[in-house]
C-alpha positions, 0 to 999 in steps of 0.5 A: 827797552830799545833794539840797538842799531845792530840788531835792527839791521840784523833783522832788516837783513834777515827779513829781506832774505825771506820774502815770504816773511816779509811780506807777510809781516808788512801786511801786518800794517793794516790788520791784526794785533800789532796793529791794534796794540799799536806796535809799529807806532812804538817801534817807529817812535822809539817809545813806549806807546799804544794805537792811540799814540798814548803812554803805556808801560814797557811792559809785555802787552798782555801786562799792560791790558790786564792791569789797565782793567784793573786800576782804579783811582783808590791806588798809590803806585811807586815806580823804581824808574820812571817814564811813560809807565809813570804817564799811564798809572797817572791817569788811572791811579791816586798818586804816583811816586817815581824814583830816577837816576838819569838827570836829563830823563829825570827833568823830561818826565818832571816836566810831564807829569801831573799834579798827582805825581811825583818823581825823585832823583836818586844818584846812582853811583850809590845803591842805598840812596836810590833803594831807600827813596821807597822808605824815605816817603813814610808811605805804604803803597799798593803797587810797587814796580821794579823796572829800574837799577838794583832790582834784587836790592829794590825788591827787598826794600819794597816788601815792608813798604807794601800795603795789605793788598799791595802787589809788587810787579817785576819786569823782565822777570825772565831774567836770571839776574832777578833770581834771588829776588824773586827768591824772596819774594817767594820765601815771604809767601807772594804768588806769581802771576807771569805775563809773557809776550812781546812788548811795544816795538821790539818783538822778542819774548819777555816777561812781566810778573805780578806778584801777590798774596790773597786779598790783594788790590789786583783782585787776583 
């Protein structure tokens, strides 16, 4: 999620007006978290992005550090919206298998991905061809991430897709939009584990939540 040119003049403006916090917060280019979680490489680059300049998902930074300690290549993965997250789980897990509904980043990130992975174009103008790309693969999976179009519809079509260990993460959980989803996720006895924090290059709080039941791939 990027910030729009009004809100990063907005807080250009507000920072100028507080030299203290300004300053302070410059500092930060030398030392410190973000720094170190690469922050101002995502921020500059308008990516999603760590130190390394490498891909990482658009995830709350505790998220993507609890997960990337936790994959393994045993793994599928299905992403409901593509990008760098598809990058990442590419290299850690056995396959990935994205669905996308914007053709021009659909052909960008096709043209990136590995032999393991694979990305579907969905129209998005039609809500059932976009949710259903999950069942039309005849696969189960053990993550399943939401981060895309129709989020409450996705987490419905996802629950009987997953394997026994699977777990399915839902960004920007802090949502209100999100609520009947999570409803039933929690009416079909999944747990939440929440992650709140801010994420590459934009620094207001969101919230990226595991859910899982016992035994599950995440060993949670």
């Amino acid at each position: 999620m990027q910030l729009t040119l009004k809100q990063k003049a907005k807080t250009v403006f507000k920072l100028l007006s507080e030299p203290r916090i300004f300053y302070s917060l410059v500092s930060f280019r030398s030392f410190g978290y973000l720094l170190e979680m690469g922050w101002f490489n995502a921020f500059k680059s308008g990516d999603s992005i760590d130190a390394d300049l490498k891909p990482i998902p658009w995830f709350t930074y505790p998220a993507v550090e609890f997960l990337a300690e936790r994959l393994n290549n045993k793994l599928k993965v299905f992403e409901f919206g593509s990008g760098n997250s598809s990058l990442f789980f590419s290299k850690l897990v056995n396959h990935v298998t994205a669905v996308e509904h914007n053709k021009s980043w659909y052909a960008k990130i096709s043209s990136l991905l590995p032999a393991n992975s694979k990305i579907v174009f969905a129209n998005s103008e039609i809500p059932r061809e976009y949710t259903e790309v999950i069942k039309i693969t005849n696969q189960k999976f053990d993550i399943i991430i939401i981060d895309g179009l129709f989020r409450n519809e996705c987490i419905k079509a996802s629950i009987m897709q997953l394997s026994d260990t699977g777990v399915i993460i839902l960004d920007d959980s802090e949502r209100d939009d999100y609520r009947d989803g999570i409803a039933l996720l929690v009416q079909n006895g999944f747990r939440q584990l929440k992650f709140s924090g801010i994420a590459p290059g934009i620094f207001f709080r969101k919230c990226t939540t595991i859910f899982y039941k016992d035994k599950n791939c995440l060993i949670i």
